[in-house]
C-alpha positions as CSV (number, residue, x, y, z in Angstrom):
1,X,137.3,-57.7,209.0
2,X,139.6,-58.0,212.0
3,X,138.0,-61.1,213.3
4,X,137.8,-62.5,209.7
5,X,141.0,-62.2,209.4
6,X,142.3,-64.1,212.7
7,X,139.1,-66.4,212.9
8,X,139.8,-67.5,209.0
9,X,135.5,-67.8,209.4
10,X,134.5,-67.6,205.9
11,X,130.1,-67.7,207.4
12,X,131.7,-64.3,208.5
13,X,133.5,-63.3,205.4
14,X,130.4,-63.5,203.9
15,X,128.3,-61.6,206.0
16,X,131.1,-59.0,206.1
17,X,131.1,-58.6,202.2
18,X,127.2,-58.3,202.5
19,X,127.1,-55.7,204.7
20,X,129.8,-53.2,202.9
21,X,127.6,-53.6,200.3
22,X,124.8,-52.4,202.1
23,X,126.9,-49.6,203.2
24,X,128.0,-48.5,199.7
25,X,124.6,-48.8,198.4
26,X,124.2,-45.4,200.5
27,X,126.1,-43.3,197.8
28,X,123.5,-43.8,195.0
29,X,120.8,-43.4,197.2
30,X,122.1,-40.0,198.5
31,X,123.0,-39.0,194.8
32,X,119.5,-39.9,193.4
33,X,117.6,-38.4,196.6
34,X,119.4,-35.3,196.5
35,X,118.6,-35.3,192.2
36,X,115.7,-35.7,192.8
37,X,115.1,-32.5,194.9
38,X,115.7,-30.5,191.9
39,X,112.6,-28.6,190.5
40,X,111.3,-29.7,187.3
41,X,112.5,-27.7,183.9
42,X,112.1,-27.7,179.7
43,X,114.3,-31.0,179.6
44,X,113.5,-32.6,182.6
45,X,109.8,-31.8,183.0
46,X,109.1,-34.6,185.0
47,X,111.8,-33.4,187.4
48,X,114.9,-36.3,188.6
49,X,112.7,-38.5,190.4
50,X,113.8,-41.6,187.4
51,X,117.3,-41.4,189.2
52,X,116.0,-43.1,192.5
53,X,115.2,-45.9,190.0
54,X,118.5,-46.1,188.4
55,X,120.0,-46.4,192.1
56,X,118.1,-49.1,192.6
57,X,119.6,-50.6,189.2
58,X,122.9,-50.1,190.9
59,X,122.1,-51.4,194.5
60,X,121.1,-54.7,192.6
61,X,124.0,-55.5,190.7
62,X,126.1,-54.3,194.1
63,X,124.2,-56.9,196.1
64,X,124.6,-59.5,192.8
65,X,128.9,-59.0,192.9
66,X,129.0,-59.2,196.7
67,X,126.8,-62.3,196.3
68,X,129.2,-63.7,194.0
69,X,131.7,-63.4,196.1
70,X,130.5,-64.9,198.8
71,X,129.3,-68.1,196.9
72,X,132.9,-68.1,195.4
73,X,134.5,-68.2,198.9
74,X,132.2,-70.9,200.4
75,X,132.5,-73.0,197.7
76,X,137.0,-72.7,198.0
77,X,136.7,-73.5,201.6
78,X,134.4,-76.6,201.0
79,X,137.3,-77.9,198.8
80,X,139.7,-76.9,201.3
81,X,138.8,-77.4,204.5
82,X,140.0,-75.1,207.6
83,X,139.2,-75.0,211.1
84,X,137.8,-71.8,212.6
85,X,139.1,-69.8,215.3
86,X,138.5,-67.2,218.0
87,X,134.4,-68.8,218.2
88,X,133.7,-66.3,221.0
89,X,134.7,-63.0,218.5
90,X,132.9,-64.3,216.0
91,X,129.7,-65.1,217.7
92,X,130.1,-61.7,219.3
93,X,130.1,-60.3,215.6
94,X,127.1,-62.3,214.7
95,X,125.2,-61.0,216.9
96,X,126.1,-57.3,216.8
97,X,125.4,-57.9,213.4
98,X,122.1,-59.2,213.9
99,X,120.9,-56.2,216.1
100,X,122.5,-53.9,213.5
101,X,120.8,-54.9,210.3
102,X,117.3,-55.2,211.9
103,X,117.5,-51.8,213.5
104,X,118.6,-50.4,209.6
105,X,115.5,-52.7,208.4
106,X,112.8,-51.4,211.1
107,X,114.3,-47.8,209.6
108,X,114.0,-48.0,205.9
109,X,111.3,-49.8,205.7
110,X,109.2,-47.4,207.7
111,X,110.6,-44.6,205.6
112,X,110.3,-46.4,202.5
113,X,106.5,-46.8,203.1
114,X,106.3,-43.2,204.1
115,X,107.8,-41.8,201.3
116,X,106.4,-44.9,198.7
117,X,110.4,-45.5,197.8
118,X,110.3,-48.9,196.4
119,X,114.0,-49.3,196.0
120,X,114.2,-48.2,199.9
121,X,111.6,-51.1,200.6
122,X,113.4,-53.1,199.1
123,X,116.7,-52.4,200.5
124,X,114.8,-52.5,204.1
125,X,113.8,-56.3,203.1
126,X,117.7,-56.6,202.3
127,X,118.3,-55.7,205.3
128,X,116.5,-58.2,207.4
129,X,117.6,-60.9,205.9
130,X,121.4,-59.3,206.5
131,X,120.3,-59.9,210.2
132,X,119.1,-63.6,209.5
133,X,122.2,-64.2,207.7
134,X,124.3,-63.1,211.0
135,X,122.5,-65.0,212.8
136,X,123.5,-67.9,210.8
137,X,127.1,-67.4,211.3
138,X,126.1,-68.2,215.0
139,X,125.0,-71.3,213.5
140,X,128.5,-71.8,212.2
141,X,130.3,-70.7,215.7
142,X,128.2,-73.5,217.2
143,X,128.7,-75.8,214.1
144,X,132.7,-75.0,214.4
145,X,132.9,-75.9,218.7
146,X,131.0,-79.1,218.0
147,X,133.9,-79.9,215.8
148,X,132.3,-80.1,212.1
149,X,134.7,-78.1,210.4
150,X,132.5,-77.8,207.3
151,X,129.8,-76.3,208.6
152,X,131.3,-72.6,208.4
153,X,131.9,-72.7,204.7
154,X,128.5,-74.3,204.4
155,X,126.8,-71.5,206.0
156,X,128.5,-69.3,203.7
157,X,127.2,-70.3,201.0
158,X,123.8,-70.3,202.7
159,X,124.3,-66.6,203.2
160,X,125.5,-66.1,199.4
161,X,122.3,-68.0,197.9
162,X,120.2,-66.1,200.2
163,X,121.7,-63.1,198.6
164,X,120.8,-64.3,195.2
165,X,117.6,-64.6,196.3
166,X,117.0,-61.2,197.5
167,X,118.6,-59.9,194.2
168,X,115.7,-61.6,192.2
169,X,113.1,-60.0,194.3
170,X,114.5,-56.4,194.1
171,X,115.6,-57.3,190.2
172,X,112.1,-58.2,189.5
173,X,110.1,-54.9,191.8
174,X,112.8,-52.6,189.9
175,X,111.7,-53.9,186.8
176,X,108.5,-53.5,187.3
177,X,109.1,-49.8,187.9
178,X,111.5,-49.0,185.0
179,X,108.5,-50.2,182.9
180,X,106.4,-47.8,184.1
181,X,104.2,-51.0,185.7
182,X,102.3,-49.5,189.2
183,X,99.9,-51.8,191.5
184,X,96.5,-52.7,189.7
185,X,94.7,-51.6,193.2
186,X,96.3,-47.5,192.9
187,X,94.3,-48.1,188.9
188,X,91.2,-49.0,190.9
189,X,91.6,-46.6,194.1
190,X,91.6,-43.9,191.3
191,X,88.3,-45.3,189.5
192,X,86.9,-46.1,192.4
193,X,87.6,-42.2,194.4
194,X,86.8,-40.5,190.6
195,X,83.4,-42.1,190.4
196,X,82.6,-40.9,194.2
197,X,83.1,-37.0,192.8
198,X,79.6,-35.3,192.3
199,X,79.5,-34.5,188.5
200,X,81.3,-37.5,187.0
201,X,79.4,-39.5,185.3
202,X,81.9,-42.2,184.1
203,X,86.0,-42.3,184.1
204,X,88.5,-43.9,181.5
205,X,91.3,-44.4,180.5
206,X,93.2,-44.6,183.9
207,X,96.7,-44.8,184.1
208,X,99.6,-44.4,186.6
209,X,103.1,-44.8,187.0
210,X,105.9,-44.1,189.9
211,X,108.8,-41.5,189.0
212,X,111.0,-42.3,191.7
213,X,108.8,-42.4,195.1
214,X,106.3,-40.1,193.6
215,X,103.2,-40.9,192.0
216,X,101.5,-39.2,188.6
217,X,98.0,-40.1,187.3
218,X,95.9,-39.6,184.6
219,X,92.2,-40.5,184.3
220,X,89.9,-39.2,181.4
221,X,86.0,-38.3,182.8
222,X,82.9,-37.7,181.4
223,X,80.6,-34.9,182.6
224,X,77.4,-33.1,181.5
225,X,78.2,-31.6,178.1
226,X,75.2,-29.0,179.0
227,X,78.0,-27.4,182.0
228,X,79.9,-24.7,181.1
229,X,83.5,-24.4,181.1
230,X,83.8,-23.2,184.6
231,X,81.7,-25.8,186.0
232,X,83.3,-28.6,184.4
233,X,86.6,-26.9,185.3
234,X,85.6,-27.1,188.8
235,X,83.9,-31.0,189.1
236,X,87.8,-31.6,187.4
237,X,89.2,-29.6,190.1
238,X,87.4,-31.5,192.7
239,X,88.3,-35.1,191.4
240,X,92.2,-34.1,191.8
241,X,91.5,-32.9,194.8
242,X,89.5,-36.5,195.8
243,X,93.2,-38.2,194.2
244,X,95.2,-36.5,196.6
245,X,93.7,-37.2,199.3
246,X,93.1,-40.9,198.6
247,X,96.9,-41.2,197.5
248,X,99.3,-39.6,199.7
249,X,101.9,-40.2,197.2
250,X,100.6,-38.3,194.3
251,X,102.5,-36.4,193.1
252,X,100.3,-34.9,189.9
253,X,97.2,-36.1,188.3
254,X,96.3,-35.0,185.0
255,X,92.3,-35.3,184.5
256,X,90.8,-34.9,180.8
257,X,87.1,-33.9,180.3
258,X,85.2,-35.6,177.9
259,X,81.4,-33.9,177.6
260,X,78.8,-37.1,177.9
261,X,76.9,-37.6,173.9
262,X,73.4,-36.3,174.8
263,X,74.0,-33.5,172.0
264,X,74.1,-36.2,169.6
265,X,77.4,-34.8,168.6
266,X,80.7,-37.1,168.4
267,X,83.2,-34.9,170.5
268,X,86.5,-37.3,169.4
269,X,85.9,-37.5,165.6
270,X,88.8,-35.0,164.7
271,X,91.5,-37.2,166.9
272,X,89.9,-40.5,166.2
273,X,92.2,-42.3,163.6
274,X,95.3,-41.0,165.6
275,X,94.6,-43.1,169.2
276,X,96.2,-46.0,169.2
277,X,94.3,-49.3,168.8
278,X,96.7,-50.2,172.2
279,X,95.0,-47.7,174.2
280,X,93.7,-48.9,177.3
281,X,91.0,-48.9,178.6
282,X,90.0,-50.3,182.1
């Protein structure tokens, strides 16, 4: 901000904005990690882990103001041209930037694959383009000593659309999340690892969804209705056990025996007319 202020560089204005943002987006993130270490109870009985989500909800429209901002600034020193000063500070800051942002980047995003933290992915990807964006007001110090006063402002509101565009990307992954969407490969990795289970004879009705960075299935299978409970207690045991292993972010997985029809008997006929004709069914 010092340099901003005695360089009048708006590229760096911009890219100052940005990264307070990125800084601020820290409070949420703390506030829904440390929710979401809560145990489960009556109200919550899927525990806190929605809260991650809603940071994310709150890192986007962040990101969205300071983006505004930014555009806002560019687009006022465009119509009013001023000449930049102190180039050597504010390459210097452009490129302590740049180092900055991509060490933050290399660290979330590692994390955030770890842990299966979309909005911390997503914040990671941020984050590297923060570091392009410094890097681009280098483009402007250059821009600036060759004499082409516009090209600071112009930069600027490079940096800004960039923003934008990084907003739509995390808009559209924390969408997907608040609508309960997940990966149609995690549907298939659970079909696929079910099926492998000694016992199972077929699986349906698959679904998943994330609850913060954490994972829950379902999966209905079929077995011999000959077994007894035990035994079929035991092949359902084994096909959670299969899940967790295959998906180190699982959190739960809720499997449902369904005896196979060899009895001639029609095991669903009492709950029939209440399932849903949306069901699915992969």
């Amino acid at each position: 901000m010092v340099i901003v202020a005695s360089s009048g560089s708006v590229a760096l204005l911009a890219d100052t904005i940005h990264n307070f943002s990125d800084a601020l987006t820290a409070i949420p993130r703390w506030v829904a990690f440390a929710l979401n270490r809560r145990n489960p109870n009556q109200r919550y009985t899927y525990g806190y882990g929605r809260a991650e989500d809603l940071a994310g909800v709150i890192i986007i429209l962040m990101i969205l103001g300071s983006a505004l901002v930014v555009v806002y600034e560019s687009a006022q020193k465009i119509l009013h041209p001023q000449l930049m000063t102190n180039l050597g500070w504010v390459a210097l800051a452009a490129v302590i930037g740049f180092a900055g942002n991509e060490m933050v980047a290399v660290l979330r995003l590692r994390v955030g694959r770890e842990i299966g933290s979309a909005a911390l992915i997503a914040d990671s990807l941020h984050a590297r383009v923060d570091g392009i964006t410094s890097l681009g007001v280098l483009v402007a110090v250059i821009g600036a000593w060759l004499g082409f006063v516009w090209a600071d402002p112009v930069i600027g509101l490079i940096i800004g659309l960039a923003i934008l565009v990084i907003v739509r990307d995390a808009a559209r992954e924390m969408w997907h999340r608040l609508m309960d969407a997940t990966d149609p490969e995690i549907v298939r990795q659970i079909e696929h690892t079910t099926l492998h289970v000694a016992g199972v004879q077929s699986v349906h009705a698959i679904r998943a969804r994330w609850v913060g960075h954490r994972l829950h299935a379902e999966a209905h299978i079929e077995v011999d209705c000959d077994l007894t409970l035990t035994q079929s207690h035991q092949i359902a045991e084994e096909v959670r056990h299969a899940l967790f292993h295959a998906l180190p972010a699982l959190s739960d997985a809720t499997v449902h025996l369904d005896p196979c029809g060899h009895d001639q008997n029609d095991h669903h006929a009492i709950t029939v007319h209440h399932v849903l004709n949306k069901s699915f069914q992969p």
